[in-house]
C-alpha positions as CSV (number, residue, x, y, z in Angstrom):
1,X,7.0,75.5,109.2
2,X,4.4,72.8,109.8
3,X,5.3,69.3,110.4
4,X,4.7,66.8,107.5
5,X,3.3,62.9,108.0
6,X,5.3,60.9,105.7
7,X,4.1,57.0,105.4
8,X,6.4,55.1,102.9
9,X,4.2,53.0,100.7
10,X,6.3,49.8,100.9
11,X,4.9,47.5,98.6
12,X,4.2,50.1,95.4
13,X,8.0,51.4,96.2
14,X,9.0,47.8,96.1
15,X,7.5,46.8,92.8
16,X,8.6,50.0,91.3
17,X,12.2,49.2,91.9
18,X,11.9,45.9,91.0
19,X,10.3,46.9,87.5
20,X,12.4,49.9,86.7
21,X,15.5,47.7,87.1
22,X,14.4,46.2,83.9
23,X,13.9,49.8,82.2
24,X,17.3,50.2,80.9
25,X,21.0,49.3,81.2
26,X,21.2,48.8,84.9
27,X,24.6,48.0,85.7
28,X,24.5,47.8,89.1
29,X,24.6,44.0,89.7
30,X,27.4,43.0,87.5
31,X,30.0,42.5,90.1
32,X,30.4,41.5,93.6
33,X,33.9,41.2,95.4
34,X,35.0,38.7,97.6
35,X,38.3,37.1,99.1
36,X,38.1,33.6,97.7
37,X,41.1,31.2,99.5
38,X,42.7,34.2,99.8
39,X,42.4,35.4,96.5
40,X,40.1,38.4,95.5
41,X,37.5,37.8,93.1
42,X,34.1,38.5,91.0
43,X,31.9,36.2,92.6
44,X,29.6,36.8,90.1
45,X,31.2,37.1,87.4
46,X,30.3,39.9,85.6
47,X,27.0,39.4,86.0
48,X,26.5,35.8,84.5
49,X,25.8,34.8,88.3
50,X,24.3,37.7,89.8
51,X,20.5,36.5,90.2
52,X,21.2,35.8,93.7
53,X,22.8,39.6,93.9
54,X,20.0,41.1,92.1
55,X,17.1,40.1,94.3
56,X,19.3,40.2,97.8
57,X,19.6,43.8,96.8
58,X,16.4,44.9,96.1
59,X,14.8,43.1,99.4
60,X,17.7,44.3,101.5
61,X,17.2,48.7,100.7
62,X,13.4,47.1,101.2
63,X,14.2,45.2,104.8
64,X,12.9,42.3,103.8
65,X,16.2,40.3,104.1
66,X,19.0,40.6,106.5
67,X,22.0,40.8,104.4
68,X,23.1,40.5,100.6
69,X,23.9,37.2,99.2
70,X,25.4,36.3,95.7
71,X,23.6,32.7,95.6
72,X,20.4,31.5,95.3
73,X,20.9,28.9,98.9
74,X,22.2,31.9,100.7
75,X,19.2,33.9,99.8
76,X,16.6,31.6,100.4
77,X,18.1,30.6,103.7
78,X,18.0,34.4,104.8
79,X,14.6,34.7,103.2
80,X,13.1,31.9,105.6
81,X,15.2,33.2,108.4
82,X,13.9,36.9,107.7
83,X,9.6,35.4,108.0
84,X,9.4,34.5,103.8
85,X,7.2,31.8,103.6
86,X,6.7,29.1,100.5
87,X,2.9,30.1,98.4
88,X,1.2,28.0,95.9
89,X,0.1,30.5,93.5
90,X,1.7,33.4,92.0
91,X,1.5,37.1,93.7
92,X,3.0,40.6,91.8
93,X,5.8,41.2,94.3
94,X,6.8,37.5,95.1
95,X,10.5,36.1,94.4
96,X,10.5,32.8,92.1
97,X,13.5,30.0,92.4
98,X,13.1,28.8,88.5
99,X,14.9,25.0,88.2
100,X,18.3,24.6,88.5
101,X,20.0,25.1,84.8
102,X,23.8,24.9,83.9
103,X,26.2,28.0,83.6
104,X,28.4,29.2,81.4
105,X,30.1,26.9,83.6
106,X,28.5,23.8,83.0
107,X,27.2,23.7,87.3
108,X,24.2,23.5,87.5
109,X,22.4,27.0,89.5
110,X,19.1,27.8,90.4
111,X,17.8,30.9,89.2
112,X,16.4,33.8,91.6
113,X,13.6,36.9,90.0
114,X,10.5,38.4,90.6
115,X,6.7,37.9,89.8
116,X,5.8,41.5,88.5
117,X,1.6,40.3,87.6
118,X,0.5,39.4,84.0
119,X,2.7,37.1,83.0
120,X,6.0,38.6,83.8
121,X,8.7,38.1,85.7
122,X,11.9,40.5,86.5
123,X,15.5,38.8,86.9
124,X,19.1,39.3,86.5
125,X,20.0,37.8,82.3
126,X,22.5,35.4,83.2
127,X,23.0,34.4,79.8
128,X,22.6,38.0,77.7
129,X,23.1,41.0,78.6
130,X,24.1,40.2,82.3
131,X,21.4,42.8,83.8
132,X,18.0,43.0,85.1
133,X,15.8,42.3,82.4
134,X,11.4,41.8,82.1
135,X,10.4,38.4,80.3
136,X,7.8,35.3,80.8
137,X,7.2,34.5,84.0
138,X,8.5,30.8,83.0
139,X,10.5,31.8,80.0
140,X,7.8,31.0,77.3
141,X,7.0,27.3,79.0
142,X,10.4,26.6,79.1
143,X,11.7,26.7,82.4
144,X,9.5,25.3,85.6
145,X,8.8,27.0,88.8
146,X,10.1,25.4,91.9
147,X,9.8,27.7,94.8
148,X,7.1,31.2,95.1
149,X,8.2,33.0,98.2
150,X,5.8,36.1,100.1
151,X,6.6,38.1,102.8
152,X,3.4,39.4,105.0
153,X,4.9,43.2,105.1
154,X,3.7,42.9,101.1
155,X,0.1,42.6,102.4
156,X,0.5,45.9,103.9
């Protein structure tokens, strides 16, 4: 038996994850359990919270972060920790923080996707379906930009 060179191709693996979490009814995100004051909880409730969950994931089975956050602040502060720096323009593979909106709530939250080239982005449907979903990069003109985040193992 001959020996085999296997080179993971990081970048196409990682946008082809990121996309086909959009291709259907990907479940996977909806819930995240935590002891809350002692009290165990969905900290995302059900998935109208789970941006934060959505793109931790993906860069985490990527290494690209060091651990899995349900926030937005815990994921960026991970991301700069882990070498993700702040770009000006937009790259397929890069994470976007959109402007803080209010919840279902009424708290305001910043919202966490991915830049997947055209003039699409990839995140979590806080408000719908409560999955990973494809749509405009700035929902139609309707929600600004406030953060684009690369990480130099994308270059590769």
């Amino acid at each position: 038996m001959r020996a085999m060179s296997v080179k993971l191709l990081r970048t196409k693996s990682y946008l082809a994850m990121i996309r086909n979490a959009a291709r259907g009814e990907n479940h996977m995100f909806q819930t995240l359990f935590a002891e809350v004051d002692g009290v165990e909880e969905d900290i995302v409730r059900g998935g109208a919270r789970s941006c934060g969950l959505f793109v931790s994931g993906v860069l985490l089975m990527n290494g690209l972060i060091a651990e899995m956050h349900a926030g937005v602040g815990g994921l960026e502060r991970d991301m700069r920790a882990s070498g993700w720096q702040l770009i000006d323009e937009l790259r397929e593979g890069a994470v976007i923080v959109w402007e803080a909106r209010p919840g279902t709530d009424g708290s305001m939250h910043d919202h966490a996707g991915f830049f997947v080239g055209g003039e699409e982005a990839v995140s979590n449907d806080s408000n719908g379906t409560l999955i990973p979903h494809a749509h405009h990069y700035t929902y139609g003109n309707t929600r600004k930009i406030v953060r684009i985040y690369w990480h130099s193992k994308l270059d590769a």
